[in-house]
C-alpha positions as CSV (number, residue, x, y, z in Angstrom):
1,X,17.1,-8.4,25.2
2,X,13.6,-9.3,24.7
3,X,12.1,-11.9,27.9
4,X,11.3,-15.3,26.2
5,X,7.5,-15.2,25.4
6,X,7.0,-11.5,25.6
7,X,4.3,-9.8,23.1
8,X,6.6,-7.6,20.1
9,X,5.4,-4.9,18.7
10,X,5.9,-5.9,14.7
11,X,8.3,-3.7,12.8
12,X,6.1,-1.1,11.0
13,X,6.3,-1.5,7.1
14,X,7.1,1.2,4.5
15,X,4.3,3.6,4.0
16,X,3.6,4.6,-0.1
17,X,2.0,8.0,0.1
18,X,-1.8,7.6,-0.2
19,X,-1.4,9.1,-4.1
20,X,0.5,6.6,-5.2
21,X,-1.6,3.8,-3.3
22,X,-4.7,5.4,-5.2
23,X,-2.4,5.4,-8.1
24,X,-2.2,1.7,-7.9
25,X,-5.8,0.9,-7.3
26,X,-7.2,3.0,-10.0
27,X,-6.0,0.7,-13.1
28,X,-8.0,-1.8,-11.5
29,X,-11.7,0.7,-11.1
30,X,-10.8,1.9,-14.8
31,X,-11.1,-1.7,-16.2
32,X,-14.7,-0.8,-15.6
33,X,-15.1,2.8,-17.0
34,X,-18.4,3.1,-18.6
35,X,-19.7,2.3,-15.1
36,X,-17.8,4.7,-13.2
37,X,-18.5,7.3,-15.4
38,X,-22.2,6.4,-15.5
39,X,-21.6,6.7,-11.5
40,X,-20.1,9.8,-11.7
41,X,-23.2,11.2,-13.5
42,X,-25.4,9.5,-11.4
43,X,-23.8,11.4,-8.3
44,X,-23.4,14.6,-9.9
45,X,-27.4,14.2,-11.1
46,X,-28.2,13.4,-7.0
47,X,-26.3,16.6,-5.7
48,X,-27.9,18.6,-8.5
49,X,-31.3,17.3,-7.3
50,X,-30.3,17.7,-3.3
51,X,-29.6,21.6,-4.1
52,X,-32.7,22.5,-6.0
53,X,-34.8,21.0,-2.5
54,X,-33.9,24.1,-0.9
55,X,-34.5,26.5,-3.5
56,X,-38.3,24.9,-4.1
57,X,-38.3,25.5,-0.3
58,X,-37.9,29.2,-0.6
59,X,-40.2,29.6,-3.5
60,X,-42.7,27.4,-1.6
61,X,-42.3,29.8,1.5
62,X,-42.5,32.7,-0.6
63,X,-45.8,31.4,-2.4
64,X,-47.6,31.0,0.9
65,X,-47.7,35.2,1.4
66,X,-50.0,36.2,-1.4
67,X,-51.5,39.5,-1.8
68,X,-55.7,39.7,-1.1
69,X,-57.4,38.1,-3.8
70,X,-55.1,35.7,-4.7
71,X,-57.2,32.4,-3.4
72,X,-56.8,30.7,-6.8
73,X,-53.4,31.0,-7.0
74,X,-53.0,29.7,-3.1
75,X,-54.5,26.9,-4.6
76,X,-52.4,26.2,-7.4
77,X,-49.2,27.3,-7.0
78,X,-48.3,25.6,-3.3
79,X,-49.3,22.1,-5.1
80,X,-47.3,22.6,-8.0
81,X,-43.8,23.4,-6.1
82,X,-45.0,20.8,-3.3
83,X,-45.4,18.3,-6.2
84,X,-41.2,19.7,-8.0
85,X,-40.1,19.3,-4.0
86,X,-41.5,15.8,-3.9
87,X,-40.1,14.6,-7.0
88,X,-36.6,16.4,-6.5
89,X,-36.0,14.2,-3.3
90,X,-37.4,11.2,-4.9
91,X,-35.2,12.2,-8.1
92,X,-31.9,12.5,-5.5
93,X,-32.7,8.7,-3.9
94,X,-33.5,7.3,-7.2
95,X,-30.0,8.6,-8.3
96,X,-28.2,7.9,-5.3
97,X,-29.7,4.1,-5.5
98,X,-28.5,4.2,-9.6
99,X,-25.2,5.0,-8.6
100,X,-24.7,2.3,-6.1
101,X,-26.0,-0.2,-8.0
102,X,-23.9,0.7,-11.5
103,X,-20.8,1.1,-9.6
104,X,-21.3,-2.4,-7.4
105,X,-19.7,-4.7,-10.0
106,X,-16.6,-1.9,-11.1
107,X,-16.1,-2.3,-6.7
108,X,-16.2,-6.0,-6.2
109,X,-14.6,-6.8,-9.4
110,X,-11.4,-5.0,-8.1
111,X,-11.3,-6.4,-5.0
112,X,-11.9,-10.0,-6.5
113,X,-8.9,-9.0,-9.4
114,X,-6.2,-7.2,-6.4
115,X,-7.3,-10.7,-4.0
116,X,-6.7,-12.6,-6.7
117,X,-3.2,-11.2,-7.9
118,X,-2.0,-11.2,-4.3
119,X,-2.9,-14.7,-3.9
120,X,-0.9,-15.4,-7.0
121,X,2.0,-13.0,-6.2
122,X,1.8,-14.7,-2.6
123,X,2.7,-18.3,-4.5
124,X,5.3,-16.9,-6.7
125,X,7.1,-15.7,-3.2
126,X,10.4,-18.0,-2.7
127,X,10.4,-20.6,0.3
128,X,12.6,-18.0,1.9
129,X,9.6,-15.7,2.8
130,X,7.3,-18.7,3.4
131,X,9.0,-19.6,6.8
132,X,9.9,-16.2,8.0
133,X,6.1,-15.0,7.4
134,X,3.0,-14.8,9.9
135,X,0.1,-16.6,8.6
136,X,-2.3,-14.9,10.4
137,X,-1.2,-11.5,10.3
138,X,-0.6,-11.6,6.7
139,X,-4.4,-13.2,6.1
140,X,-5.3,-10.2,8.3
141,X,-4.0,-7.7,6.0
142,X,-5.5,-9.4,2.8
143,X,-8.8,-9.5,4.3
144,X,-8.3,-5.9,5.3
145,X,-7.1,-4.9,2.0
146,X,-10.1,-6.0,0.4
147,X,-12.5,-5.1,2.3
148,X,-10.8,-1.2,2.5
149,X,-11.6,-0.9,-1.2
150,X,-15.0,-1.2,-1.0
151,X,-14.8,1.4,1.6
152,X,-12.9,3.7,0.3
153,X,-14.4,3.9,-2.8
154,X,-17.7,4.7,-1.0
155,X,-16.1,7.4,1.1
156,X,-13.7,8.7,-1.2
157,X,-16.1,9.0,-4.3
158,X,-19.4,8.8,-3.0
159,X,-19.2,11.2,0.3
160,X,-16.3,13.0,-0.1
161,X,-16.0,13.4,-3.6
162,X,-20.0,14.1,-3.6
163,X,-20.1,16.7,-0.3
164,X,-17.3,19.0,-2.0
165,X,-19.7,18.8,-5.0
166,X,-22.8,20.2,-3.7
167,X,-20.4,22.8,-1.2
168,X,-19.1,24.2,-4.5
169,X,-23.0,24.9,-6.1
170,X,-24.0,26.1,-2.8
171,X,-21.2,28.9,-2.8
172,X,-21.9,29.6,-6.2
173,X,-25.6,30.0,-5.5
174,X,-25.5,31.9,-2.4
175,X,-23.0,34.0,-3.8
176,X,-25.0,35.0,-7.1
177,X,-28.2,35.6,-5.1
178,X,-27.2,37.2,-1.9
179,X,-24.0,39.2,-1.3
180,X,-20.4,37.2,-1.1
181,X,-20.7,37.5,2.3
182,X,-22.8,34.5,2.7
183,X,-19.9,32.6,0.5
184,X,-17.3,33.9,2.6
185,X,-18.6,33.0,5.9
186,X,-19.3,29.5,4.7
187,X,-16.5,28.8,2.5
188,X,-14.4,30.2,6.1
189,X,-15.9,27.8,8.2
190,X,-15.2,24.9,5.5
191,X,-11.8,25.7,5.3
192,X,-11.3,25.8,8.8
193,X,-13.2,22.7,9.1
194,X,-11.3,20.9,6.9
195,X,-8.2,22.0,7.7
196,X,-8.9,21.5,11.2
197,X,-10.0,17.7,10.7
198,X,-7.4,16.8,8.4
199,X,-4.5,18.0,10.9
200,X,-6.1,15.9,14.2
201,X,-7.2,13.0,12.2
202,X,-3.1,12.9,10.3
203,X,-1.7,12.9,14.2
204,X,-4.5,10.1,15.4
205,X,-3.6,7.8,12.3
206,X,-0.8,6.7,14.4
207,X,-2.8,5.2,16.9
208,X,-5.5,3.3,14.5
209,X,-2.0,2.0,12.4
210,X,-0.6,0.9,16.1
211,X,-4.2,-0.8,16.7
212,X,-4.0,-2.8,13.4
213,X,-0.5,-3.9,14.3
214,X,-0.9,-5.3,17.7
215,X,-4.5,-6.8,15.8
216,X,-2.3,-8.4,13.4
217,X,0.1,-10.0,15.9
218,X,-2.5,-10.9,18.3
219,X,-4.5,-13.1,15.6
220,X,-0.7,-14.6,14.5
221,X,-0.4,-15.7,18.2
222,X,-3.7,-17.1,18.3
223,X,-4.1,-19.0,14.9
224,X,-0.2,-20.3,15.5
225,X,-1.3,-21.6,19.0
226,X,-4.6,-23.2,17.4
227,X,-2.2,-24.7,14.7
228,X,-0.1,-26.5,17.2
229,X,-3.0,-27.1,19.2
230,X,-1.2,-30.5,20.0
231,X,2.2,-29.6,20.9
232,X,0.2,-26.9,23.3
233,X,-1.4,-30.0,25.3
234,X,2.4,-32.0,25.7
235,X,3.7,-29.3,27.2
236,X,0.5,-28.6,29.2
237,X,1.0,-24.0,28.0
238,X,-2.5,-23.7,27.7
239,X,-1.8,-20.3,30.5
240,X,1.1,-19.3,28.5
241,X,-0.4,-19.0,25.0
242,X,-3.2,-17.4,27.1
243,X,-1.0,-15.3,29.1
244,X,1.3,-14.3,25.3
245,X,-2.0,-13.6,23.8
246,X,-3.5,-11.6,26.3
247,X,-0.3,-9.5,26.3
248,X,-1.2,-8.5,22.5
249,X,-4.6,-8.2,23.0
250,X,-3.7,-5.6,26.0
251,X,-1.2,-3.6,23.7
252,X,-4.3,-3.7,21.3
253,X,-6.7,-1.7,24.5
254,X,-4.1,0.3,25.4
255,X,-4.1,1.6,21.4
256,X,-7.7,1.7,20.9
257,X,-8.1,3.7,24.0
258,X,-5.7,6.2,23.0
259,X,-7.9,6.3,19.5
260,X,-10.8,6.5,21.2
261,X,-9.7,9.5,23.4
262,X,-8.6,11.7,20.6
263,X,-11.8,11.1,18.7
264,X,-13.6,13.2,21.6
265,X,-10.8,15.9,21.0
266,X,-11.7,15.8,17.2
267,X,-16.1,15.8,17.1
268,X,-16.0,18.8,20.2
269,X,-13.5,21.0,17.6
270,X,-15.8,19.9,14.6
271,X,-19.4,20.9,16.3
272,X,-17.3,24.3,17.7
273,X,-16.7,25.3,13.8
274,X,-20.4,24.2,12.7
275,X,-21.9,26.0,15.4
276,X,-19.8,29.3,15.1
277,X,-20.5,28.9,10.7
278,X,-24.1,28.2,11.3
279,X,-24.7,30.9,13.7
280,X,-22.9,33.9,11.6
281,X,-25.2,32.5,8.4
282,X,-28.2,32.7,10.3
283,X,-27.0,36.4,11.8
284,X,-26.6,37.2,8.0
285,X,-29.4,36.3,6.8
286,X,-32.1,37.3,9.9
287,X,-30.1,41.1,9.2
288,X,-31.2,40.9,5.7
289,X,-34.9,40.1,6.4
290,X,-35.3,42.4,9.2
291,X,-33.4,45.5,6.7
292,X,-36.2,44.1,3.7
293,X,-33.1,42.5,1.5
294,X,-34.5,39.2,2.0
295,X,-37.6,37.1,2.0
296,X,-38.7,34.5,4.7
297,X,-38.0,32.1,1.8
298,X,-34.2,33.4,1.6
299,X,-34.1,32.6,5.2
300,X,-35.8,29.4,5.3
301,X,-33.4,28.3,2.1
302,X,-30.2,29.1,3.8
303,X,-30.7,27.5,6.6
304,X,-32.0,24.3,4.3
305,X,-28.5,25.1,2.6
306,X,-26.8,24.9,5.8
307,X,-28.2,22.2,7.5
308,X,-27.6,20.1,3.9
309,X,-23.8,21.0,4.0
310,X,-23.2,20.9,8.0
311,X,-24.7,17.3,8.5
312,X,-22.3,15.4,5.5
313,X,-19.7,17.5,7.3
314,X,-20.3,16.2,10.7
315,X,-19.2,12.6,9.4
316,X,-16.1,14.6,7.5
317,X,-13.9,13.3,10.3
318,X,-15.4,9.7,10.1
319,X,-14.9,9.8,6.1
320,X,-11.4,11.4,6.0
321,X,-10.3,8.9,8.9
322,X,-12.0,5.7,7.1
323,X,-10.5,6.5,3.4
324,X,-6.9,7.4,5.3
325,X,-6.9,3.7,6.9
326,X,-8.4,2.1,4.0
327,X,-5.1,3.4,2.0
328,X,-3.3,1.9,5.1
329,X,-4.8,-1.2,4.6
330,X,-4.4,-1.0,0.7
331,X,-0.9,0.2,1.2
332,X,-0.1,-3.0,3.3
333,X,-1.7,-5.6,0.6
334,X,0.1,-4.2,-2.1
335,X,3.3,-4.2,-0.1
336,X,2.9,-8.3,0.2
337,X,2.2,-7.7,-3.6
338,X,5.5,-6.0,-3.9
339,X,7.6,-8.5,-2.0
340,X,10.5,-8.8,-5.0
341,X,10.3,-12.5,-5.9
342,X,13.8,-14.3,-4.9
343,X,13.5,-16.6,-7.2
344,X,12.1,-15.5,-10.6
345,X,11.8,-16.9,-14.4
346,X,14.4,-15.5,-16.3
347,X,13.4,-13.0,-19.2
348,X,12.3,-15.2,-22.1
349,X,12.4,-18.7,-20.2
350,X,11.2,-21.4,-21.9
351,X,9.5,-24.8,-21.1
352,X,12.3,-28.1,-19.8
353,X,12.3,-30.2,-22.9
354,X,13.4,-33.9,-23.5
355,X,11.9,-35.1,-20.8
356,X,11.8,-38.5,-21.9
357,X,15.3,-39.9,-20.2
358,X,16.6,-36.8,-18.0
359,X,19.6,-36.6,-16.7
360,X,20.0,-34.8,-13.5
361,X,23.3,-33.0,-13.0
362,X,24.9,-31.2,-9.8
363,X,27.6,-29.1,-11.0
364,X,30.5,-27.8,-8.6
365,X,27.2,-26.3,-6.2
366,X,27.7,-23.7,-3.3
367,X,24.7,-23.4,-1.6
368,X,24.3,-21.1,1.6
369,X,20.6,-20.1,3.4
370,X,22.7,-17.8,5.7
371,X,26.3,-16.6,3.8
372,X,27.7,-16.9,7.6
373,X,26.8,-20.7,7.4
374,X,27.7,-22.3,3.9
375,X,25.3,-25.4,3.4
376,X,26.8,-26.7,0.5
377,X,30.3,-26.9,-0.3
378,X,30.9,-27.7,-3.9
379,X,28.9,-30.5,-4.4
380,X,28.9,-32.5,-8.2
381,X,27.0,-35.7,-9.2
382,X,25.0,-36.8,-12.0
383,X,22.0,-39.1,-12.1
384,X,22.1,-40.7,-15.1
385,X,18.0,-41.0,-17.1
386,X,16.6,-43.8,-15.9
387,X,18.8,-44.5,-12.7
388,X,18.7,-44.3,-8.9
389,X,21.1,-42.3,-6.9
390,X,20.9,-42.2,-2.6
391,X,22.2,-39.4,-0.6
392,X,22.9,-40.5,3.0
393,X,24.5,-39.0,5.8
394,X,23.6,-37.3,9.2
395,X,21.8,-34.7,9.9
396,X,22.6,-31.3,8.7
397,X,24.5,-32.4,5.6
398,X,22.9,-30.7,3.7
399,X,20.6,-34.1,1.8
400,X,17.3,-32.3,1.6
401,X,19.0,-28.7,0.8
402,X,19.3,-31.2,-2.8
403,X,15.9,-31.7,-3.5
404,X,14.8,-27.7,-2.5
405,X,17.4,-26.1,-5.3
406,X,16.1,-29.1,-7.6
407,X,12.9,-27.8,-7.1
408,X,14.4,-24.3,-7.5
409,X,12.9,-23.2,-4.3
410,X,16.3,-20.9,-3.8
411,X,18.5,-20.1,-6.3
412,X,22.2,-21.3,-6.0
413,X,25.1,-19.2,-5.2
414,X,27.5,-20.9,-7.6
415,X,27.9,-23.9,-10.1
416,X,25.3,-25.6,-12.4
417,X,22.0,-27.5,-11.9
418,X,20.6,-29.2,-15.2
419,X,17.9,-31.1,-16.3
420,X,17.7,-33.2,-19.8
421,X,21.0,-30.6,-20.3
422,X,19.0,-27.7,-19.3
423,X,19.8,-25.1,-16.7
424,X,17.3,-24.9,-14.4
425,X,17.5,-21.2,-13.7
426,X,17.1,-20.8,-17.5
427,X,13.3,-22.7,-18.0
428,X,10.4,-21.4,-16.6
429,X,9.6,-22.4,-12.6
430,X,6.4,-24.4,-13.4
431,X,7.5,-26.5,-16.1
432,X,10.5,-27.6,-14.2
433,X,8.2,-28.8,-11.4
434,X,5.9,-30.5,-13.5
435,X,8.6,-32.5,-14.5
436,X,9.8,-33.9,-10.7
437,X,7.2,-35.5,-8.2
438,X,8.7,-35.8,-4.6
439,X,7.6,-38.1,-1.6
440,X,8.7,-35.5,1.9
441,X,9.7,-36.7,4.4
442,X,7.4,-34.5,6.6
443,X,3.8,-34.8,4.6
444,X,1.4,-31.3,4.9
445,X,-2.2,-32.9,3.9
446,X,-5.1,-30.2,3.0
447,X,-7.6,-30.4,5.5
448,X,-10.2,-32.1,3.3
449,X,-11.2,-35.5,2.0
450,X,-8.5,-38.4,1.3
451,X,-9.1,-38.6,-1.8
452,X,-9.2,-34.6,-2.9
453,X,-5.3,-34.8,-1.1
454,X,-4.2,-37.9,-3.6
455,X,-5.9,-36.4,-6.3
456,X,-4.0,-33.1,-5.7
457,X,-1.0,-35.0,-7.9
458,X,-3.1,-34.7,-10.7
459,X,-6.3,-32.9,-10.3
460,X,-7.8,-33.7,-13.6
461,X,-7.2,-37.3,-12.6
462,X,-10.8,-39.6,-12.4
463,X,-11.4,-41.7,-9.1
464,X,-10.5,-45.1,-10.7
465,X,-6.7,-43.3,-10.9
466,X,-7.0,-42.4,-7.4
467,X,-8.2,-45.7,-6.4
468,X,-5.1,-47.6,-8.3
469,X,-2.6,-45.2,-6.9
470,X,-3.7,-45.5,-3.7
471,X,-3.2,-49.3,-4.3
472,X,0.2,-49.0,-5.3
473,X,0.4,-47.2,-1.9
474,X,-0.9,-49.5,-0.1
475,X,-3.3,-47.0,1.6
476,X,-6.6,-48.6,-0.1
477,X,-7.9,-51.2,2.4
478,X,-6.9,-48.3,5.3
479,X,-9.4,-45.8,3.3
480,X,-11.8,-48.2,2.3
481,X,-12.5,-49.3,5.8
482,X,-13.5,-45.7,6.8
483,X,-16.9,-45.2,7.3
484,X,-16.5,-42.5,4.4
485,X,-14.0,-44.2,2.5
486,X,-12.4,-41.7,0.0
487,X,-14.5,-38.6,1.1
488,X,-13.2,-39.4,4.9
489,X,-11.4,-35.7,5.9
490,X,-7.9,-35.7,6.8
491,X,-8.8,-33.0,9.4
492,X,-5.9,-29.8,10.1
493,X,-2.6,-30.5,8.3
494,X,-4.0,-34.1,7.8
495,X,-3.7,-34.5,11.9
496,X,-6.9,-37.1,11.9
497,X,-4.3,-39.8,10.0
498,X,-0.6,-41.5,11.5
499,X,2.5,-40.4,10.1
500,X,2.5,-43.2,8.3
501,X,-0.5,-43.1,6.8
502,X,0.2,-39.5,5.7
503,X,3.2,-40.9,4.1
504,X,1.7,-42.9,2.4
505,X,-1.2,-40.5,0.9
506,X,2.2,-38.3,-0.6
507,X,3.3,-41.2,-1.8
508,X,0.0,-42.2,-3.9
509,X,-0.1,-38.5,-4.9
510,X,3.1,-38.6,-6.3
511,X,3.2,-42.1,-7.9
512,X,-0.5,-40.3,-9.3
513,X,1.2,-37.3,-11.0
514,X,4.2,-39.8,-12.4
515,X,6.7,-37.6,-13.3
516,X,9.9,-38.2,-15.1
517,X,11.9,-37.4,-11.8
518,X,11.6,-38.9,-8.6
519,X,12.7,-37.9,-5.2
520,X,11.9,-39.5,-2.1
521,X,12.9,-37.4,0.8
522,X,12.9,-40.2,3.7
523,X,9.8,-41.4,1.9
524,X,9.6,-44.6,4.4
525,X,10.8,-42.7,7.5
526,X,7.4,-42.9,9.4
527,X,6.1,-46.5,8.4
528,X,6.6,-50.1,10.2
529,X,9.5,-52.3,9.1
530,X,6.3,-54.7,7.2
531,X,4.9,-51.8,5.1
532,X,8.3,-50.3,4.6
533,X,9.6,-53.2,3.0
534,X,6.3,-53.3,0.6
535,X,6.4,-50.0,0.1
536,X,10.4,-50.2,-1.0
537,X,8.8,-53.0,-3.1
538,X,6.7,-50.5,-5.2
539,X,8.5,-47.2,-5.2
540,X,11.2,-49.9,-6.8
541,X,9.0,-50.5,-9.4
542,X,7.3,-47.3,-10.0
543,X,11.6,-45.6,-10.1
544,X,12.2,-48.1,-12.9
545,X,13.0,-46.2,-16.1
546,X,12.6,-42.6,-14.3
547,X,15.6,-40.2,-12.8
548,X,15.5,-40.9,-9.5
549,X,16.9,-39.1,-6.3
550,X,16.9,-40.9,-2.7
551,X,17.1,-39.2,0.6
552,X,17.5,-41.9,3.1
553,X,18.8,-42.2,6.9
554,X,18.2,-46.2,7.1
555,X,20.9,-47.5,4.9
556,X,18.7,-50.4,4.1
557,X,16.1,-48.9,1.7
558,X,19.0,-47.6,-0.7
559,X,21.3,-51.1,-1.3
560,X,19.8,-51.0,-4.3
561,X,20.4,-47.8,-5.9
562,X,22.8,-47.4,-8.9
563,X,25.0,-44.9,-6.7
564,X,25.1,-44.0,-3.5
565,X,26.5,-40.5,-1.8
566,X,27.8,-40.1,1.5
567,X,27.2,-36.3,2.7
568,X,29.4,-34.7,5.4
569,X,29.3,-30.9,6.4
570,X,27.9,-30.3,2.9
571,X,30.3,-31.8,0.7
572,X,30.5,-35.5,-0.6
573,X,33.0,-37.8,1.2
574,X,32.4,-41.2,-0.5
575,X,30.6,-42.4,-3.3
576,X,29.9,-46.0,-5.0
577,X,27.5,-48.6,-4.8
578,X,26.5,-50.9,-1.6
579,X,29.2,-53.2,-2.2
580,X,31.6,-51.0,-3.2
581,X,31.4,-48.5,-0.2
582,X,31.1,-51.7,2.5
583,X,34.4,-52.7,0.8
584,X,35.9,-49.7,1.2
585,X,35.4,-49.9,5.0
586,X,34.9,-46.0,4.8
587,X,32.2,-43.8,6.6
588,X,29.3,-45.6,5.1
589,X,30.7,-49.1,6.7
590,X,30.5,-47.6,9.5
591,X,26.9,-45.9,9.5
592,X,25.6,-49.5,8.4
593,X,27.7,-51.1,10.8
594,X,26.2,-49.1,13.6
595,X,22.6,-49.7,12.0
596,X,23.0,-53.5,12.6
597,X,23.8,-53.2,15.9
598,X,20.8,-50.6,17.0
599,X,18.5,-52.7,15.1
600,X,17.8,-50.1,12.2
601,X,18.5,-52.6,9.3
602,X,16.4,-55.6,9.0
603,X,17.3,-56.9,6.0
């Protein structure tokens, strides 16, 4: 059993193959075509340039060992090729720059269009995934994602793609000119190369995959602990977050060590391979001059030849490593982007109509998070348009499980919820929550300015509309008498303001969006018996005419409601008005009985 507070090793994903990962990414490069082909042209005219350098070489060499006499032609031939060499390197950066700068946009524009659909996808995913997921490690793997396109892109295309380019015109030219020995010995010592760097760099993958794990889980530790930065300081942990994240950062050493040692292993087997290739080429080809088959220049443009191939081979085991972890990285982002969607529109949806009097209807609903632990046990109510109806009951009845399938932030196991008549599993997701504005009982603010957080009811809505909801929320004079006012920031999950005024910033944003269906989960849990009772006041008025759903623990902000339900171990045990249910001398009489006593109802 794992020791409370010990470092985990995450579970390792599914790995895609790295085909189908490049299968994925290319849709998004080929929106972009003309400028990968022009790219592709632009590389292919770079390589051709790089290969005639050596070949000018040789006729260069060759040009310098004229026969007596030719003084005129010293002078005029030398500055001819010297003037074809100079403008065949300038040709091969010219190109190379071209081809960067064409293929920029086709790069950044599919990293900006696979952010932005994982973003999306990422908002689509069901509460579900939500709280079991790792905000830092999964922000890690986006921003790795991204960035691995760019990269490999530039290694795949651009060095890999380019190197086995000019290798292939270098076999064909040393074959054609020379004997097919030259070919063989090269096209041996590639194929050994490669085969060589492939097979170390598959087995040390593990170890750079195991580094980006125990990365990943490291930054979760440290951006949860910075999150809770408070509850840290109460219980005075400062050395155990410390001690937790110093255990993944260790793991991390350990793993980068291990990737570290086998690179040495790799670049002494690579530079073995060069050195036996470059030394039978240059055997070769000083046999030919010395036995009159070959020219200085022949030997002068092998080596060129070989010292052009060798050096983008040195970096072969950088390249192939770098393009497999960017599909590792790639893979990863497109596995959040694969994460099935729990709660999806059904084919053809359409929009929740007749909104103008809703009627909200719970239908004979099972709910369960956990089928081990049934949450709702065949629960059935209606809200008639335009009226109020309370929930209350203790904790773990299931009241706020209500509002999340009204929402539709799960899907039901069994029974009916409707809107207007509708089914709510049968209209799309985001017209259904346009339709319902709710007031949580445990506010999240954005960590920006007061009135950005209102405003995020309605964001078209102008700052007069801001202003008067945060009247109707009583909030005004509070933000007014900031040195800021409206543009004062809230500050991390809006920890600069009091529960209560949090509260009452989600309830100006709500009352701002004024929906046709209410629900105020404990809305006046964390305010002061004076405000509460103004508050009450106003969320009165604002429910008037609208479907409205209460969640309440004090029994005195829901007197008033058309109906009120008494929740127990997920199933409804009473139901009536106020009067009716203190008649009845049931459960609720009690709960409000025990309320007078400890104070709670102050009526």
């Amino acid at each position: 059993m794992r020791r409370y507070g010990e470092a985990i090793v995450p579970d390792s994903p599914r790995i895609r193959s790295d085909g189908a990962t490049l299968q994925r990414l290319l849709p998004y490069l080929w929106q972009y075509k003309g400028r990968v082909l022009a790219a592709i042209a632009f590389m292919v005219g770079a390589k051709l340039a790089n290969v005639g350098v050596p070949l000018l070489l040789k006729r260069l060499v060759d040009a310098m060992t004229l026969p007596a006499g030719g003084a005129t032609a010293l002078l005029v031939v030398p500055v001819g090729l010297l003037l074809a060499y100079g403008a065949l390197r300038l040709t091969n950066s010219v190109f190379s720059e071209l081809r960067e700068l064409v293929f920029a946009k086709a790069t950044h524009g599919a990293a900006r269009a696979i952010a932005l659909k994982t973003f999306e996808h990422l908002h689509g995913l069901s509460l579900r995934f939500h709280l079991e997921r790792q905000t830092g490690g999964m922000s890690r793997d986006i921003e790795r994602g991204v960035r691995g396109i760019e990269s490999l892109v530039s290694f795949a295309l651009f060095n890999l793609a380019a190197t086995l380019i000019e290798v292939l015109l270098v076999l064909f030219i040393l074959a054609r000119q020379f004997d097919v020995w030259f070919a063989v010995i090269t096209l041996s010592a590639l194929l050994l190369y490669i085969a060589f760097t492939v097979a170390i760099t598959q087995w040390r993958i593990q170890f750079r995959r195991q580094a980006n794990q125990f990365d990943s889980a490291a930054h979760s530790k440290a951006i949860d602990s910075l999150l809770n930065y408070e509850t840290v300081k109460y219980f005075n942990n400062e050395q155990f977050e410390a001690r937790r994240y110093d255990e993944s950062l260790e793991q991390l050493r350990r793993a980068q060590l291990k990737s570290r040692s086998t690179l040495g292993m790799l670049n002494t087997g690579q530079q073995l391979i060069i050195a036996v290739g470059l030394v039978a080429m240059l055997w070769r080809a000083t046999e030919g001059v010395a036995a009159g088959r070959m020219t200085i220049g022949d030997l002068v443009m092998v080596n060129a030849f070989m010292i052009q191939i060798y050096i983008p081979l040195n970096f072969l085991g950088v390249i192939y490593r770098e393009i497999k972890q960017n599909l590792t990285d790639l893979d990863k982002m497109f596995t959040l982007m694969d994460k099935e969607q729990e709660v999806a529109d059904a084919p053809g949806a359409k929009a929740l109509t007749g909104l103008d009097a809703p009627t909200v209807r719970f239908e004979d609903v099972h709910f369960a998070y956990d089928p081990a632990r049934p949450i709702l046990r065949g629960v059935s109510f209606t809200i008639p348009a335009g009226r109020t109806v309370a929930v209350v009951g203790p904790s773990g009845a299931g009241k706020s499980t209500l509002s999340r399938l009204l929402y539709r932030f799960y899907d039901i196991q069994q029974g009916r919820i409707s809107i207007a008549g509708q089914d709510i599993r049968a209209v799309t997701q985001q017209s259904l929550r346009r339709a319902i504005g709710i007031v949580p009982q445990d506010t999240v603010l954005f960590n920006d300015s007061v009135a950005y957080n209102i405003a995020y009811g309605r964001t078209d809505a102008s700052q007069a509309e801001v202003e008067q909801a945060a009247r109707a929320a009583h909030i005004h004079g509070f933000i007014a008498a900031q040195p800021k006012g409206y543009a004062t920031q809230v500050g991390e999950r809006g920890l600069k303001l009091s529960g209560g005024e949090k509260q009452r910033v989600a309830i100006a944003r709500t009352l701002l969006k004024d929906p046709p269906v209410l629900i105020f989960d404990e809305a006046t849990s964390a305010l002061d018996s004076q405000n509460e009772r103004a508050i009450q006041a106003e969320l009165r008025a604002v429910a008037q005419g609208k479907t409205t759903l209460v969640i309440a623990h004090r029994l005195s902000t829901v007197v008033d409601a058309h109906e009120i339900l008494v929740m127990e171990a997920g199933t409804i045990v009473e139901r009536g008005t106020h009067a009716q249910l203190l008649a009845a001398g049931g459960r609720y009489a009690g709960m409000w009985a025990l309320q007078q006593s400890s104070g709670e109802i102050s009526l």
